[in-house]
N, C-alpha and C positions, 0 to 999 in steps of 0.2 A: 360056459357062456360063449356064442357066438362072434367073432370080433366084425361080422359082415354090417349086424346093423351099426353099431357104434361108427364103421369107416363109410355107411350109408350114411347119416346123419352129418358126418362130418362133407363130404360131396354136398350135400344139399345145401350147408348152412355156405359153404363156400360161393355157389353159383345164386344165389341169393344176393348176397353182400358182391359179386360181380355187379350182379345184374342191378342195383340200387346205384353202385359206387358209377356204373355207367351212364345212370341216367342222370346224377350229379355232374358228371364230366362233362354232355354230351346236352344242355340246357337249350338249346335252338331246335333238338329237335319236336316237331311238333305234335310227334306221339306225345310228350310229357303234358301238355296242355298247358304251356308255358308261353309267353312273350317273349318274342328273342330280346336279352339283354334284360330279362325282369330281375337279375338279381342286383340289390341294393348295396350291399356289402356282406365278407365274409371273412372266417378267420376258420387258423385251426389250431388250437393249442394242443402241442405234441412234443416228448423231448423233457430230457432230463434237465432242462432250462428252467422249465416249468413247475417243476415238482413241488419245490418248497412256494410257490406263489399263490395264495390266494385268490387276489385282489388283479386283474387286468381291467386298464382303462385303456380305450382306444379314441384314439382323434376324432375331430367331428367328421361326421358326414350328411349329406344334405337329402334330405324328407319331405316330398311336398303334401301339401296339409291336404284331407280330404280323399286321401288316397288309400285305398288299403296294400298293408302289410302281413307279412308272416313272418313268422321263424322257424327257422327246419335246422334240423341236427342230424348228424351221423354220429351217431353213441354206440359204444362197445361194450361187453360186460364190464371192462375196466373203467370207463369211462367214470368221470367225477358223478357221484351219486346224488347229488343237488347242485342247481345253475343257480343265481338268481342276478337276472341281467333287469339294466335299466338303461334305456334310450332316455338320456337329457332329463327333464320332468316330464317329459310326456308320456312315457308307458318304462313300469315295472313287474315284474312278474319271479316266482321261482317256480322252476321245473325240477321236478324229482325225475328220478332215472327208474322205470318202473320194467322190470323183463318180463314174459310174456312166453310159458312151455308150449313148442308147437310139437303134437304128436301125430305124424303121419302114418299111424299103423307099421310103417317100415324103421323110421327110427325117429328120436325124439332130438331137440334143439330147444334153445331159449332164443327171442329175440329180446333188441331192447328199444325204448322207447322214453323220452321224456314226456311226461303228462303237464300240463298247464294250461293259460290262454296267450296260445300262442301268435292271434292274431291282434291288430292293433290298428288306428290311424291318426297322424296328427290333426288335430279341431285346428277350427278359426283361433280359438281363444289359446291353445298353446303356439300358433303363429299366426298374429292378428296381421302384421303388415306386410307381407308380400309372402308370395304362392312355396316357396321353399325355405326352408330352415335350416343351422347346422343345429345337432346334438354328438354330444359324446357319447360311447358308449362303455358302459361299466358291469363286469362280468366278475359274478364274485362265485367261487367252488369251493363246494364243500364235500368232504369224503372221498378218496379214493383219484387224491392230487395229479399221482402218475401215470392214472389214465387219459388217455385224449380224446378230443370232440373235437367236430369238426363243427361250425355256426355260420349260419346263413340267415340275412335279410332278403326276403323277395318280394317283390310286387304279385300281387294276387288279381288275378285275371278274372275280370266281372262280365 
């Protein structure tokens, strides 16, 4: 067997993962079709700190009501194999970690992806008196502890 496609597959899946990890880094530019400054908060759990934790809770941060959100991740095959993150009472959800074989006739890769609903906004009724909120955010993983993800809140551009 060949080792050409295997270290083809392997090139490809690397400038891939450049080319995404760039446009995370690089958020003002206006190819992404992003808002300069649309991201609301982010975290990346990484690190043998992490391993044995479940359960992270993170400080409040402030949401204004009527606004839409998202969540975006950068997941790895390692990555924890279920999320299930909750903003405050106002939105919960669990993400599975679902891979995805790309086969380009040259050679083959997995990507990865969390499935869910990953969008969200806060109502009137989860902040009846004034235009912004704080919420906690509580991130609970399951399978696959010592893999990292990286999580992002953004504003979603209407």
């Amino acid at each position: 067997m060949s080792k050409k496609p295997i270290i083809g597959g392997i090139i490809v899946a690397v400038i891939i993962c450049l080319v995404a990890a760039g446009t995370q880094i690089n958020p003002d530019n206006p190819e992404n079709g992003k808002r300069p400054n649309s991201e609301a908060w982010s975290t990346r759990i990484a690190g043998p700190e992490f391993d044995n934790i479940t359960t992270h809770t993170f400080q409040a941060i402030s949401l204004e009501r009527n606004v839409p959100y998202k969540f975006e991740f950068v997941p790895m095959g390692d990555s924890p194999e279920r999320l299930k993150i909750s903003v405050g009472n106002a939105f919960s959800e669990l993400f599975i970690l679902e891979k995805t074989l790309v086969d380009t006739g040259i050679s083959k890769y997995y990507t990865w992806e969390y499935t869910g609903d990953k969008n969200f906004q806060i109502s009137i009724q989860q902040c009846p008196n004034q235009k912004t909120c704080s919420y906690d955010i509580t991130i609970d993983r399951f399978g696959n502890l010592k893999g990292s993800v990286s999580i992002a809140i953004t504003r979603v551009s209407i």
